[in-house]
MIBAKE-601056 format. One line per 5 residues: their letters; for each residue y, z, x of N, C-alpha, C. Coordinates in Angstrom, 3 decimals. Layout:
A) Y,Z,X,Y,Z,X,Y,Z,X; ...
//
This chain:
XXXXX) 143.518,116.435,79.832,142.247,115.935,79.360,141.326,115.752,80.565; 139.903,116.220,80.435,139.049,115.709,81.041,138.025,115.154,81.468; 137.849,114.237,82.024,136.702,112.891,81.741,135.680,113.278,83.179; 134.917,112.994,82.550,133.554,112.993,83.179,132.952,111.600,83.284; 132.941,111.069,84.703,131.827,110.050,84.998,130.662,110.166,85.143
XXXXX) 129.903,109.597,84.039,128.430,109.200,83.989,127.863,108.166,84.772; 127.221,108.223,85.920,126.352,107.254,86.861,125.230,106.518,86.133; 125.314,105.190,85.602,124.223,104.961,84.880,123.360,104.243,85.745; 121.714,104.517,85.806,121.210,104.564,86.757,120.348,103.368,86.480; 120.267,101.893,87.529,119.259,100.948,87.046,117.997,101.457,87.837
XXXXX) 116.783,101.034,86.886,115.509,101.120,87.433,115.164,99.887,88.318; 114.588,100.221,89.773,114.582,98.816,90.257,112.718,99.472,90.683; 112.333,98.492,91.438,111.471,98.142,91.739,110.962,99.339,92.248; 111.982,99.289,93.589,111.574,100.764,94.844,111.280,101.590,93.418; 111.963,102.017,92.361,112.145,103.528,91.834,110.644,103.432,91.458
XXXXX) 109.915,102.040,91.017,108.769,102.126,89.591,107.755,102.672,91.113; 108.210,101.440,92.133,106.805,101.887,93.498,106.709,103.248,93.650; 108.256,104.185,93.811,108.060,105.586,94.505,107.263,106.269,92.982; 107.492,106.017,91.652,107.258,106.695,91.036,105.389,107.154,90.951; 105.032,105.606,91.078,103.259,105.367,90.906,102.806,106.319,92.045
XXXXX) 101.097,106.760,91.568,100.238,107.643,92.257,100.161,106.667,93.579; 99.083,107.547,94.177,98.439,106.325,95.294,97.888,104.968,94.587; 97.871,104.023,95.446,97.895,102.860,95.314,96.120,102.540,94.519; 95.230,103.539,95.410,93.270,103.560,95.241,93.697,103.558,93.479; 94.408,105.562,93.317,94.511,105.311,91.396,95.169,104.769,90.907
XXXXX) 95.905,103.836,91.654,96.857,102.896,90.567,95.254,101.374,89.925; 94.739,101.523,91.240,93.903,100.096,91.046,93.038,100.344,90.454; 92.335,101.710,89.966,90.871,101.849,89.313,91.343,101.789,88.141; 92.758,102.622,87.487,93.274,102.345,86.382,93.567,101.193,85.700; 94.326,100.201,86.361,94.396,98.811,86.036,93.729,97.930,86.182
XXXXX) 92.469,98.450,86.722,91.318,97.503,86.932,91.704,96.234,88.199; 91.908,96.553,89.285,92.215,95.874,89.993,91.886,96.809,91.272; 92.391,95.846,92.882,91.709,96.115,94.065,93.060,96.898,94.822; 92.798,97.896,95.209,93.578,98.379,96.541,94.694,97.903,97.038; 93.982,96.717,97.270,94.447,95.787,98.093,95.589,94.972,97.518
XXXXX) 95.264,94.798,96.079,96.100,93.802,95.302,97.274,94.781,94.871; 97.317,95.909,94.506,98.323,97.155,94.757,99.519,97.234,95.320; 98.865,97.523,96.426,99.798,97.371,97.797,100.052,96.099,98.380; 99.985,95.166,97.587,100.582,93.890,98.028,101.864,93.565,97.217; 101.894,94.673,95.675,103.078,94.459,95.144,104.327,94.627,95.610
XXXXX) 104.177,95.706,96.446,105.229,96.312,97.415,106.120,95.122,98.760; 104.579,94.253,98.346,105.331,93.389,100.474,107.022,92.630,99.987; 107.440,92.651,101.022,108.635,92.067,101.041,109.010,90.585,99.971; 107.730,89.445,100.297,107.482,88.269,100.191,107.144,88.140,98.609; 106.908,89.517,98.232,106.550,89.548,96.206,107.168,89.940,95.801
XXXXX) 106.795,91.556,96.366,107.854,92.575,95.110,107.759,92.137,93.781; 107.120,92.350,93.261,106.827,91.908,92.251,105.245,92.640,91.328; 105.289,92.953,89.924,104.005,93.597,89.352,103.432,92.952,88.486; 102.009,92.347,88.346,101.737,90.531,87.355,102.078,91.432,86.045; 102.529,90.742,85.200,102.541,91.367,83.665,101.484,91.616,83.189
XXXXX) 100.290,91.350,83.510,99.140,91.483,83.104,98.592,93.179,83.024; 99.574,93.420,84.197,98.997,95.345,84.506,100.151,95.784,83.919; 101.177,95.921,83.286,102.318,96.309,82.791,101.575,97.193,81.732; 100.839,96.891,80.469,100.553,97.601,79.617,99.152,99.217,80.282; 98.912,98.518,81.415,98.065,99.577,81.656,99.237,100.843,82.897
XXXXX) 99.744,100.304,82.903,100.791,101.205,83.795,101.857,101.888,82.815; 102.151,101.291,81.446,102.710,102.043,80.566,101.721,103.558,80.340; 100.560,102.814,80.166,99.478,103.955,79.623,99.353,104.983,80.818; 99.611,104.644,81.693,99.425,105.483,83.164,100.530,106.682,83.219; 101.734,105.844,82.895,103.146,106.401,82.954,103.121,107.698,81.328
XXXXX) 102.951,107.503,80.390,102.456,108.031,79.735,101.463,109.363,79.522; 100.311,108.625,79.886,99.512,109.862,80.501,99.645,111.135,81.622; 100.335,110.361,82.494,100.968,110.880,83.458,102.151,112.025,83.536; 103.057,111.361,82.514,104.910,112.133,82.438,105.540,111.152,83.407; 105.293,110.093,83.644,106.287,109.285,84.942,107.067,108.417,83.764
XXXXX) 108.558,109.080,83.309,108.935,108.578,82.527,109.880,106.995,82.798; 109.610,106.921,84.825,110.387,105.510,84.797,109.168,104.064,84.164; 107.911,104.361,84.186,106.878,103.342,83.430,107.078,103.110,82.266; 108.034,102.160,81.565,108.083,101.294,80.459,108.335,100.136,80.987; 108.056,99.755,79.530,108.160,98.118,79.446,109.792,97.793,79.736
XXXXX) 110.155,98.779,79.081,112.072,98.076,79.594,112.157,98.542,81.106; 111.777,99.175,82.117,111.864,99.321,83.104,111.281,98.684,83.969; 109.663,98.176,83.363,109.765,96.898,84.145,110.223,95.684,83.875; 110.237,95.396,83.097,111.254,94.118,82.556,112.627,94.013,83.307; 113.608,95.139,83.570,114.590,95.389,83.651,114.245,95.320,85.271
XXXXX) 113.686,96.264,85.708,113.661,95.933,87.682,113.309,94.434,88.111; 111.984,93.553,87.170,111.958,92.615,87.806,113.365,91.246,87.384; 113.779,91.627,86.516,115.190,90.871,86.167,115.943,90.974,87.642; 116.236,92.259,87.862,116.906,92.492,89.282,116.525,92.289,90.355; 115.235,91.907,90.520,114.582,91.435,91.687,114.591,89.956,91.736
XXX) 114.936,89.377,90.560,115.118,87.917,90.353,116.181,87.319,90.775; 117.087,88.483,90.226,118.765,88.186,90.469,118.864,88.374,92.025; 118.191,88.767,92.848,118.822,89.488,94.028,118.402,87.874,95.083
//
């Protein structure tokens, strides 16, 4: 008999950051600054306000970036909680 291991893969944070455009079209889309963007990334947050979640679904969507859902961010910042 033979078995095959399946790697099941969690979505974390890094995956949703590498997945997003530049940071300028992440912020005109969600209506927010540059600046506030690339601050999701710093060490000290890591972290994305829920407030932009539904416009980053729509991004992810529009896009084909199929790691942008709601269970993926839900699910990375769980793990960023836990860590």
């Amino acid at each position: 008999m033979r078995y095959v291991l399946y790697r099941h893969h969690m979505t974390t944070l890094y995956d949703i950051f590498e997945a997003l455009p530049p940071s300028t079209e992440v912020a005109k889309f969600v209506g927010t600054t540059d600046r506030a963007v690339r601050a999701w990334r710093l060490k000290d947050r890591q972290r994305i306000p829920g407030k932009h979640w539904p416009a980053l679904v729509r991004l992810g969507r529009q896009r084909g970036i199929k790691v942008l859902t709601y269970e993926n961010l839900e699910a990375a910042h769980k793990v960023g909680e836990a860590a």
